[in-house]
ZAPA-974746 format. One record per atom (N, C-alpha, C, O): residue in one letter; x, y, z. Coordinates in nm, 4 decimals, padded with zeros to 6 digits, always signed. Each point is the difference from the previous one (the first is absolute). Last residue first. Layout:
! ZAPA-974746
rest,u,v,w
A,X,Y,Z
...
END
This chain:
! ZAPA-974746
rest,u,v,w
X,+02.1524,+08.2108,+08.9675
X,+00.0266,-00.0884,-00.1280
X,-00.0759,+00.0602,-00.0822
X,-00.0085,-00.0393,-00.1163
X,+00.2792,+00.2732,+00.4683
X,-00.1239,-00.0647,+00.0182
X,-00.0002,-00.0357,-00.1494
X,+00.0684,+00.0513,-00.0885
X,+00.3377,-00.0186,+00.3871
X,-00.0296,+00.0719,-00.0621
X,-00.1326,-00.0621,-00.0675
X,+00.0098,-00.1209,-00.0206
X,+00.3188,+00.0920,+00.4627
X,-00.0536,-00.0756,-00.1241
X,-00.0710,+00.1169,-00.0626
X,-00.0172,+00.1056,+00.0608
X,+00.4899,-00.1005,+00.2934
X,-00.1123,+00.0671,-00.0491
X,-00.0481,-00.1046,-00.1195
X,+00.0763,-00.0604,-00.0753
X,+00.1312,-00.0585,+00.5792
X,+00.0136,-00.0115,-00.1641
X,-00.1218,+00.1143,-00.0626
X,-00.1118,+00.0230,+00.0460
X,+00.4722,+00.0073,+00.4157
X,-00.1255,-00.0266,-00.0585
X,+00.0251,-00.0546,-00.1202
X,+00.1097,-00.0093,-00.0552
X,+00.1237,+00.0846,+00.5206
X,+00.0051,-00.0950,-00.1038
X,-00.0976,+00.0270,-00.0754
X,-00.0937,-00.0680,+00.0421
X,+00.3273,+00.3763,+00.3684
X,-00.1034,-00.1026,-00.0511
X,+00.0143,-00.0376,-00.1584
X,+00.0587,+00.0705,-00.0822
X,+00.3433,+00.1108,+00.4011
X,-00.0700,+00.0620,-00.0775
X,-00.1012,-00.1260,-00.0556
X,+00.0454,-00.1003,-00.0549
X,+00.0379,+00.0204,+00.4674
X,-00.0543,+00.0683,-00.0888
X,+00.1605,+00.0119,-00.0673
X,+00.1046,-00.0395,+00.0514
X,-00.2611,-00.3546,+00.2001
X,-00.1178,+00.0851,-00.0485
X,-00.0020,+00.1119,-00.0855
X,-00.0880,+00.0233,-00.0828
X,+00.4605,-00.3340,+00.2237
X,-00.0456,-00.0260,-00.0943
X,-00.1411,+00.0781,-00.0428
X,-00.0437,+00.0073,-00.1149
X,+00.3231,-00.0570,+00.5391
X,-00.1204,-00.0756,+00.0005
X,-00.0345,-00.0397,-00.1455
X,-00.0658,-00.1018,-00.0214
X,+00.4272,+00.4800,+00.0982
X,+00.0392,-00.1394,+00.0626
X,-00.1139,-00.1201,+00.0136
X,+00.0528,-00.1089,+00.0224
X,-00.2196,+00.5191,-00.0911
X,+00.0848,-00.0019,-00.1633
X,+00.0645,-00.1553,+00.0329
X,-00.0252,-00.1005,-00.0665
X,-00.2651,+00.2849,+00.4206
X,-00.0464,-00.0024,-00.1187
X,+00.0672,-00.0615,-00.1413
X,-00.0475,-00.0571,-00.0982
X,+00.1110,+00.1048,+00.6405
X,+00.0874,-00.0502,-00.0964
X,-00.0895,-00.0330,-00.1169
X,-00.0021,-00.1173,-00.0372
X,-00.3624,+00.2795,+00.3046
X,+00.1186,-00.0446,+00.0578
X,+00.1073,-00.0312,-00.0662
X,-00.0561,-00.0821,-00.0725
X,-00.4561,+00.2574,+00.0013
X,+00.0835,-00.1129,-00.0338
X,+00.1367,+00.0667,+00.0299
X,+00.0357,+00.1014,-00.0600
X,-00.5455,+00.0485,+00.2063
X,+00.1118,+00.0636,-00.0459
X,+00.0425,-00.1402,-00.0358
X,-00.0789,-00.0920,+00.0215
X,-00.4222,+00.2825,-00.1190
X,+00.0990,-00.1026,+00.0343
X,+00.1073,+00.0594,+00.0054
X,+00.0219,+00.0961,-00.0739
X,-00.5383,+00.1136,+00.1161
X,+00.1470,-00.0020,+00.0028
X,+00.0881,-00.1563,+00.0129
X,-00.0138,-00.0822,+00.0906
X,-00.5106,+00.1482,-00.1138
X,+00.0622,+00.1718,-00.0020
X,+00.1434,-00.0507,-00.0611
X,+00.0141,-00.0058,-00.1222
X,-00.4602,-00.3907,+00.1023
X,+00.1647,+00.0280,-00.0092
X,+00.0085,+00.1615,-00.0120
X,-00.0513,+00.0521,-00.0990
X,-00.4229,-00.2426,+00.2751
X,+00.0884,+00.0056,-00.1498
X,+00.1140,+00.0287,+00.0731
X,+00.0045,+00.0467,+00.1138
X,-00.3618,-00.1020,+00.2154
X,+00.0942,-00.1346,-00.0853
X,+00.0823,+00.0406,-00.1251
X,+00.0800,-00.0777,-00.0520
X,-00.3778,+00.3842,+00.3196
X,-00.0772,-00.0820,-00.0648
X,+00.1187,-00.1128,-00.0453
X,-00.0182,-00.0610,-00.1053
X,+00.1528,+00.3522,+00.3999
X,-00.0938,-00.0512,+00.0583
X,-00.0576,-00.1145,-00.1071
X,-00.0187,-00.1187,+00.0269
X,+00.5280,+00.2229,-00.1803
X,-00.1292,+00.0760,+00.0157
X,-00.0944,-00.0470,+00.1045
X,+00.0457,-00.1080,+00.0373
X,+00.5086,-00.0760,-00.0996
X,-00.1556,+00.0092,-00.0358
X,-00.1084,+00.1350,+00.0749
X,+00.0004,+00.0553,+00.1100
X,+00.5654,-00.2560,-00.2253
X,-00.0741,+00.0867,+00.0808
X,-00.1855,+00.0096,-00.0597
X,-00.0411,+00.0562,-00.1016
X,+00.5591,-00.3571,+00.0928
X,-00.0855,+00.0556,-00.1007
X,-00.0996,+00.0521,+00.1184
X,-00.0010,-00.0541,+00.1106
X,+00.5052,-00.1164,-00.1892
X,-00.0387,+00.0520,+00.0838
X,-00.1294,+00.0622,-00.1228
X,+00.0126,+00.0556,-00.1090
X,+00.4447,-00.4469,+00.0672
X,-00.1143,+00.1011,-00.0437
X,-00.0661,+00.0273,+00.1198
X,+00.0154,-00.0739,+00.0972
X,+00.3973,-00.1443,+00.0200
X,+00.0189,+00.1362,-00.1032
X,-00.1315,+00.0263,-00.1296
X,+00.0145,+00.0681,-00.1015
X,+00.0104,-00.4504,+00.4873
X,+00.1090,+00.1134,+00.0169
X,+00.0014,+00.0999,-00.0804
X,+00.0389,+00.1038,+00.0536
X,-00.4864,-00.3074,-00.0791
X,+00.1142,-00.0925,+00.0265
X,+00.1281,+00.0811,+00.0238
X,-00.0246,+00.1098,-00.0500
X,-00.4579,+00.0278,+00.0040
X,-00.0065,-00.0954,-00.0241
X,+00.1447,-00.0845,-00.0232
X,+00.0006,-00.1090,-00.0572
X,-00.2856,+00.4900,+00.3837
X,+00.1702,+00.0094,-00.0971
X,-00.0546,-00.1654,-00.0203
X,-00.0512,-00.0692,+00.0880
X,-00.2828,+00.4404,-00.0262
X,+00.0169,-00.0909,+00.0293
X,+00.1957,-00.0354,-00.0954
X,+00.0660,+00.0345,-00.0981
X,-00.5060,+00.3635,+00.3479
X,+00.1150,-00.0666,-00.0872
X,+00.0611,-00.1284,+00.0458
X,+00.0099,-00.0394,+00.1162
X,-00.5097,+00.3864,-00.0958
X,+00.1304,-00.1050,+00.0620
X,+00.0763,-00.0572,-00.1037
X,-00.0325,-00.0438,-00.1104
X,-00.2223,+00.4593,+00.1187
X,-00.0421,-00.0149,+00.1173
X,+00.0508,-00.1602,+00.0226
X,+00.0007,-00.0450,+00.1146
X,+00.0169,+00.5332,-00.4761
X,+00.0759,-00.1380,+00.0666
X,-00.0033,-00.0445,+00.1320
X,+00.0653,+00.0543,+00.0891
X,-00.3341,+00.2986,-00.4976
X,+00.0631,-00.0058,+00.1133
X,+00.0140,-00.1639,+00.0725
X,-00.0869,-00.0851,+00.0187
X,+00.0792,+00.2748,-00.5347
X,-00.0756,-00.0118,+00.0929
X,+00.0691,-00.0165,+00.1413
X,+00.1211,-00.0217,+00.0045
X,+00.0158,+00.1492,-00.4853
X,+00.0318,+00.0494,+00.1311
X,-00.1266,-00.0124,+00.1248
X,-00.0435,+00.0885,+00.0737
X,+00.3072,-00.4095,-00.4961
X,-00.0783,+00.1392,+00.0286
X,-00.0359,+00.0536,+00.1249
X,+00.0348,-00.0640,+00.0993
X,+00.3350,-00.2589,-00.2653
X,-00.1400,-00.0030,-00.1501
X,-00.0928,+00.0802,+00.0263
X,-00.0733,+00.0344,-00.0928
X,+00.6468,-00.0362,+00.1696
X,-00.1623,+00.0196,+00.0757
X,-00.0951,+00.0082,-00.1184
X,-00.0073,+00.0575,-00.1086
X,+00.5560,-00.2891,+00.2588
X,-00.1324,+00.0642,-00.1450
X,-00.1071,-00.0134,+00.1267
X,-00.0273,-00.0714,+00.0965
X,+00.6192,-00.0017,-00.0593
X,-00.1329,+00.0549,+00.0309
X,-00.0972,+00.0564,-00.0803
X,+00.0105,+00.0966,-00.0756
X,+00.4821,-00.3673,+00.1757
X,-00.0833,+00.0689,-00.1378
X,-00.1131,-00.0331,+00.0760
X,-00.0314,-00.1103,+00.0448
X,+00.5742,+00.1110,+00.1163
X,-00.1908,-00.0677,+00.0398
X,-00.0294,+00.1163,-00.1489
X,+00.0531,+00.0902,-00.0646
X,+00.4512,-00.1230,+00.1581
X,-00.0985,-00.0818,-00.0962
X,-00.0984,-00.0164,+00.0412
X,-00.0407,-00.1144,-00.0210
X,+00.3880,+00.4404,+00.1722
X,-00.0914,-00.1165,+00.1067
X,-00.0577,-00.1334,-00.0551
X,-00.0355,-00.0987,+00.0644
X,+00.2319,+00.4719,-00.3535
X,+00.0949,+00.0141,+00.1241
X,-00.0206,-00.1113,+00.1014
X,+00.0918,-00.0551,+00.0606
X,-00.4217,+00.1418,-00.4239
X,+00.1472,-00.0638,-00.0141
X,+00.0725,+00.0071,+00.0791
X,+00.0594,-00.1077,+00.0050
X,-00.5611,+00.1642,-00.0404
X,+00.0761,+00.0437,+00.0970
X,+00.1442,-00.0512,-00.0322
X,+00.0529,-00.0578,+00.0949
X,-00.5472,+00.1536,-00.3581
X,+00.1128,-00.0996,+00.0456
X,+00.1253,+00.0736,+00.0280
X,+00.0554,+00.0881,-00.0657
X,-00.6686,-00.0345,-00.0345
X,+00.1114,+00.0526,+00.0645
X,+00.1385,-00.1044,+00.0451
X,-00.0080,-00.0832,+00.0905
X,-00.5729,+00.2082,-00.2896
X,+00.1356,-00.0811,+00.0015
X,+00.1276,+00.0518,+00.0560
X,+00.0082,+00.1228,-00.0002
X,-00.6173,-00.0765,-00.0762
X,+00.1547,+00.1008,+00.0473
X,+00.1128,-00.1272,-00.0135
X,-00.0446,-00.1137,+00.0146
X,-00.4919,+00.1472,-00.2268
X,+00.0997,-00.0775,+00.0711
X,+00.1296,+00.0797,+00.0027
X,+00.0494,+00.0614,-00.0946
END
């Protein structure tokens, strides 16, 4: 997976791999996701990333019991 954030613009762009992109779909003003023939997810961009709250992303790390 590639990642990529644009501060100047705030979109943050990730590629999960490099299959080739045959339709995209914007699921509301500021995500944009791009599919494979077979249906898997290539690329999302997100739009006012930081202003949306997406990035810098949120994780939790667990630690196995």
């Amino acid at each position: 997976m590639k990642t990529i954030y644009y501060p100047d613009d705030d979109i943050l762009y990730m590629r999960f791999n490099d299959k080739p992109i045959v339709r995209e779909v914007s699921h509301n003003w500021y995500i944009n996701m791009a599919y494979a023939a077979d249906g898997d997810l290539v690329e999302m961009t997100i739009l006012d990333a930081k202003k949306e709250g997406i990035y810098p992303a949120m994780t939790e790390d667990k630690q196995a019991a």
